[in-house]
C-alpha positions as CSV (number, residue, x, y, z in Angstrom):
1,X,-68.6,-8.8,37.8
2,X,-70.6,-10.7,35.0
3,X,-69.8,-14.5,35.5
4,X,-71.2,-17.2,32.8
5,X,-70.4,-20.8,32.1
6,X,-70.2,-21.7,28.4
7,X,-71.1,-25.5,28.8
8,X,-71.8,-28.1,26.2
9,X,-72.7,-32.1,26.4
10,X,-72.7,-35.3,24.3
11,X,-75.0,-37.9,24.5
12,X,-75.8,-41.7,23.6
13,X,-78.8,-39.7,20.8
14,X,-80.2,-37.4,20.4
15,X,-83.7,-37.7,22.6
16,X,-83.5,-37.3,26.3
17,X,-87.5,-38.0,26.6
18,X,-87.1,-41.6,25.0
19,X,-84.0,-42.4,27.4
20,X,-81.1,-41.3,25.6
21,X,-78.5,-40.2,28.2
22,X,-75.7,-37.8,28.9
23,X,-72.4,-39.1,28.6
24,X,-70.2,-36.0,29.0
25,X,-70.3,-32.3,30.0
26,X,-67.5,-29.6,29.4
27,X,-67.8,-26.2,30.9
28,X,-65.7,-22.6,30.5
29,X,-65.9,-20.2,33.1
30,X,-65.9,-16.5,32.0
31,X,-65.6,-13.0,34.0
32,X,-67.5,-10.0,31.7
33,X,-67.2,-12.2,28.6
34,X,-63.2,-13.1,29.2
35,X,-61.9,-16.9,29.7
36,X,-60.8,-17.4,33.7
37,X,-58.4,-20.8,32.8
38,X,-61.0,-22.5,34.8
39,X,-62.8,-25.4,33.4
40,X,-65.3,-28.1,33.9
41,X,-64.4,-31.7,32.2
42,X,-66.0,-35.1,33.4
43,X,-67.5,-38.7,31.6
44,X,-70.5,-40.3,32.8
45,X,-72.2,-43.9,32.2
46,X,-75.0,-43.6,31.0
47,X,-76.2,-47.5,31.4
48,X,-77.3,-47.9,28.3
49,X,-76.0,-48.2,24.6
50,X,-74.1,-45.2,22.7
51,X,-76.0,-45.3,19.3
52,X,-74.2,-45.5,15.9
53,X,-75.4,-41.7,14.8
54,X,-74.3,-40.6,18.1
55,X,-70.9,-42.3,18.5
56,X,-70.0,-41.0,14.5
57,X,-70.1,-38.0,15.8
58,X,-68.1,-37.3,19.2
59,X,-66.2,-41.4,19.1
60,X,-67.3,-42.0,22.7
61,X,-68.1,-46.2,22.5
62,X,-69.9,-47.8,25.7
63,X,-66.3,-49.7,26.4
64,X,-65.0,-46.2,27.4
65,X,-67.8,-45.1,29.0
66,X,-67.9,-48.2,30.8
67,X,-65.8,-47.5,34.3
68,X,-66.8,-43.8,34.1
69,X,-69.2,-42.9,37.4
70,X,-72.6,-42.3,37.3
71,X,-74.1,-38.5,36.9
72,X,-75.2,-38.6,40.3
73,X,-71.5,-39.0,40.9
74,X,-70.0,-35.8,39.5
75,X,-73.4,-34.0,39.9
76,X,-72.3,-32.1,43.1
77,X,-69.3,-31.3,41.4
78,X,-70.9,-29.9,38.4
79,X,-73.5,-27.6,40.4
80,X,-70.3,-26.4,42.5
81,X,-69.2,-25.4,39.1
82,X,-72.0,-23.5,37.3
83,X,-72.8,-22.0,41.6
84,X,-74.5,-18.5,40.5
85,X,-73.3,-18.4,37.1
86,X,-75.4,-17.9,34.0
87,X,-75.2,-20.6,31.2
88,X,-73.8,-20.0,27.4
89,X,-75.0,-22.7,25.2
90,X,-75.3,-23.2,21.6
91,X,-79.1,-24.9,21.0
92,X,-79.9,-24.4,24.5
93,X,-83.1,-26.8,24.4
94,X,-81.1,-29.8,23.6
95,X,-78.3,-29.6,26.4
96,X,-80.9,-28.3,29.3
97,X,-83.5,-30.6,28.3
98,X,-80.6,-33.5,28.9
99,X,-79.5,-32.1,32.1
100,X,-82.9,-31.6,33.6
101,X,-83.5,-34.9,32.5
102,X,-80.7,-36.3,34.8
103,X,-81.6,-34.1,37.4
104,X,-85.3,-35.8,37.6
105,X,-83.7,-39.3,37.6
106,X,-82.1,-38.2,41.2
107,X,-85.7,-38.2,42.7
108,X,-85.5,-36.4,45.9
109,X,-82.2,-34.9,45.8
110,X,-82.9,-33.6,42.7
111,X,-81.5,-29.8,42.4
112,X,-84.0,-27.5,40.5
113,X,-84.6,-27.6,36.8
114,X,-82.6,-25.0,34.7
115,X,-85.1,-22.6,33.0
116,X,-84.7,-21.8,29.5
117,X,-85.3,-18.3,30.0
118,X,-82.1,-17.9,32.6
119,X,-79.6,-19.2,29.5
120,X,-78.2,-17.5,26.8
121,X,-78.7,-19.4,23.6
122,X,-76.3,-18.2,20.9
123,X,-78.1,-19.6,18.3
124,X,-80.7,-17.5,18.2
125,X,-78.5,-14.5,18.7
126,X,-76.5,-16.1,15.3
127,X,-79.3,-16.4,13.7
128,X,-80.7,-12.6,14.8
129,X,-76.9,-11.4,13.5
130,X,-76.7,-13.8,10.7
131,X,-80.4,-14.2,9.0
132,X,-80.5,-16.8,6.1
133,X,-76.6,-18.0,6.5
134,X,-75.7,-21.2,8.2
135,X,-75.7,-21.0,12.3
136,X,-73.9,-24.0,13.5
137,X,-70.6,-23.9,15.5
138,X,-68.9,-24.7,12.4
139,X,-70.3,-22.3,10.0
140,X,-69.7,-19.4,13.3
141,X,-66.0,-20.5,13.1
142,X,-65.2,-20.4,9.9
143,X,-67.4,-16.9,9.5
144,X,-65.3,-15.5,12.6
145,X,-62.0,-16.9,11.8
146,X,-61.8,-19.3,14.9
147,X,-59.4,-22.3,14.6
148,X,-60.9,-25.3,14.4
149,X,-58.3,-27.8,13.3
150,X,-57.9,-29.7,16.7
151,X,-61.5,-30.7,16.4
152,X,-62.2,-33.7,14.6
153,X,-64.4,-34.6,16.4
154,X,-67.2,-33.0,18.8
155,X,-65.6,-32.8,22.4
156,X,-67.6,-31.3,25.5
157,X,-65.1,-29.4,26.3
158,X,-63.4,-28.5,23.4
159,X,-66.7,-27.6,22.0
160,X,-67.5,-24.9,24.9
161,X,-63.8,-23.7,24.6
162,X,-65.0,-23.0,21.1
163,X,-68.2,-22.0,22.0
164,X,-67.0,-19.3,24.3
165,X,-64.5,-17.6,21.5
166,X,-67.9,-17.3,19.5
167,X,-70.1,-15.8,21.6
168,X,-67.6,-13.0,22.3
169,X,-67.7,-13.0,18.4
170,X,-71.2,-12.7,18.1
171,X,-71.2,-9.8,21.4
172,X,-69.3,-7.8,18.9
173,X,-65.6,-8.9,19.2
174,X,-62.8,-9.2,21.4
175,X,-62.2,-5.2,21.5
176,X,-65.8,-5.2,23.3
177,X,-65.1,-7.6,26.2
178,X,-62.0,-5.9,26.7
179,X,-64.2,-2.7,27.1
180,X,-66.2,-4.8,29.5
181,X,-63.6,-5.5,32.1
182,X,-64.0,-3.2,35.1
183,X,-61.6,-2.1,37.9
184,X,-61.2,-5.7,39.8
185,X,-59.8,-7.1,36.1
186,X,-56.3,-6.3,37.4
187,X,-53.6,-3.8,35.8
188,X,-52.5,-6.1,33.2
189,X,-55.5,-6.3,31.5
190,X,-56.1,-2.5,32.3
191,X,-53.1,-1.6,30.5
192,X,-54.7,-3.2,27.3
193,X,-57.2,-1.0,26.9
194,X,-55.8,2.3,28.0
195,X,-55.0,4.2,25.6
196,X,-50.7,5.2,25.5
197,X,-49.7,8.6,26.5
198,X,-48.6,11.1,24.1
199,X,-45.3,12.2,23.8
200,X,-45.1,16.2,24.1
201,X,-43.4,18.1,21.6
202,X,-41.0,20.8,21.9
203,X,-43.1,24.0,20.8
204,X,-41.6,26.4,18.2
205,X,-42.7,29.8,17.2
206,X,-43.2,31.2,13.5
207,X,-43.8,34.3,14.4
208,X,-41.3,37.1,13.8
209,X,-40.0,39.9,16.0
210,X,-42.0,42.0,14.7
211,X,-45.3,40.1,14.9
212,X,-44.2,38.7,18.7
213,X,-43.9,43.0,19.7
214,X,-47.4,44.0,17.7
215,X,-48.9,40.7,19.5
216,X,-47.5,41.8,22.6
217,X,-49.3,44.8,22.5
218,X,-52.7,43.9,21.8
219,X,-52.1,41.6,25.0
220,X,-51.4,44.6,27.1
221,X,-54.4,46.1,25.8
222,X,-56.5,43.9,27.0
223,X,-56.5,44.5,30.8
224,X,-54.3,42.8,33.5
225,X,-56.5,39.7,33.9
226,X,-58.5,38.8,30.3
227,X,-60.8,35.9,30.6
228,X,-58.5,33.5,27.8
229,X,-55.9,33.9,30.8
230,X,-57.2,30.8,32.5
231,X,-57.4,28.9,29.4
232,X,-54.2,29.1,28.8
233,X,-52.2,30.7,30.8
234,X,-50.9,34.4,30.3
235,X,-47.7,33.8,29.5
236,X,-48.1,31.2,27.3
237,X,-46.7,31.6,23.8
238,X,-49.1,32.5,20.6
């Protein structure tokens, strides 16, 4: 059983090295590239101004941020979350370096920094399937068909939800991760992809009496046991 986490942040800019800070996370769990239901959703204060550029773009301000906990707060929670799973992200370099930047700023009880080699960046893989064209979430939407109308504007959460609808997309479409689901999927999602029986049709013969008596014949002449016999079955008709 493959299980990933399609996660996405916002923060107060866009440089975690000059002290630019998460603000929120949203996170999708999927089981062999199919949604679970379960999410990740949680706010942070970053302790520091929401820029102009930044705010423009997902509407958090610092007066809604203000009595949101600390990421040291929800940090146990998140890791609980993402456990063994292997992250999805879109411009992975930008949301990992954030997080390991929060990790650090827990010192000792820091948990390990996320390697960039252990996520799937779907960027590149849109820009592998998609040379020359435009590669943001946006321009994946609209190329795949993927409603976007209850985003105006970026969201965590709503982004991975999002996210995770294009990365099946850019896997090869929804018929493959249905392909992908193995025994412990369940039988309703089993009866999706198999395929529905055939209903059998009453046989009827063209031959005439005359043909059926000569065919007969050269049946018999054949020997008591001829090798088509367990093919078909002797007494099959013609």
């Amino acid at each position: 059983m493959l299980r990933e986490i399609v996660l996405d942040t916002e923060t107060t800019g866009t440089e975690a090295r000059n002290g630019d800070r998460l603000i929120e996370i949203g996170a999708v769990e999927l089981l062999n590239h199919i949604p679970t239901g379960r999410t990740f959703h949680r706010y942070c204060n970053p302790q520091r101004a929401v820029s102009e550029g930044a705010f423009n773009v997902h509407g958090l301000s610092d007066a809604f941020l203000s009595d949101k906990p600390l990421f040291a707060g929800i940090v146990g929670e998140l890791l609980a979350f993402l456990a063994d799973g292997r992250l999805v992200i879109h411009n992975a370099p930008f949301d990992v370096g954030f997080l390991n930047m929060e990790y650090a700023r827990l010192g000792a009880n820091a948990p390990p920094p996320i390697r960039l080699e252990d996520v799937v960046d779907t960027l590149p893989m849109a820009r592998r399937k998609h040379p020359g064209a435009a590669n943001n979430l946006d321009a994946l939407c609209n190329r795949y068909g993927i409603d976007t109308s209850r985003r105006t504007k970026h969201g965590a959460l709503l982004d991975a939800q999002i996210l995770a609808e294009v990365y099946v997309e850019l896997l090869g479409g929804k018929q493959t991760s249905l392909g992908l689901m193995d025994a412990q999927a369940g039988p309703a999602v089993q009866a999706v992809v198999q395929a529905a029986p055939v209903a059998a049709r009453p046989y009827r013969s063209r031959l005439t009496d005359e043909e059926r008596t000569r065919h007969d014949s050269f049946r018999a002449s054949l020997g008591a046991a001829p090798i088509w016999a367990d093919y078909i079955g002797a007494d099959d008709p013609a």
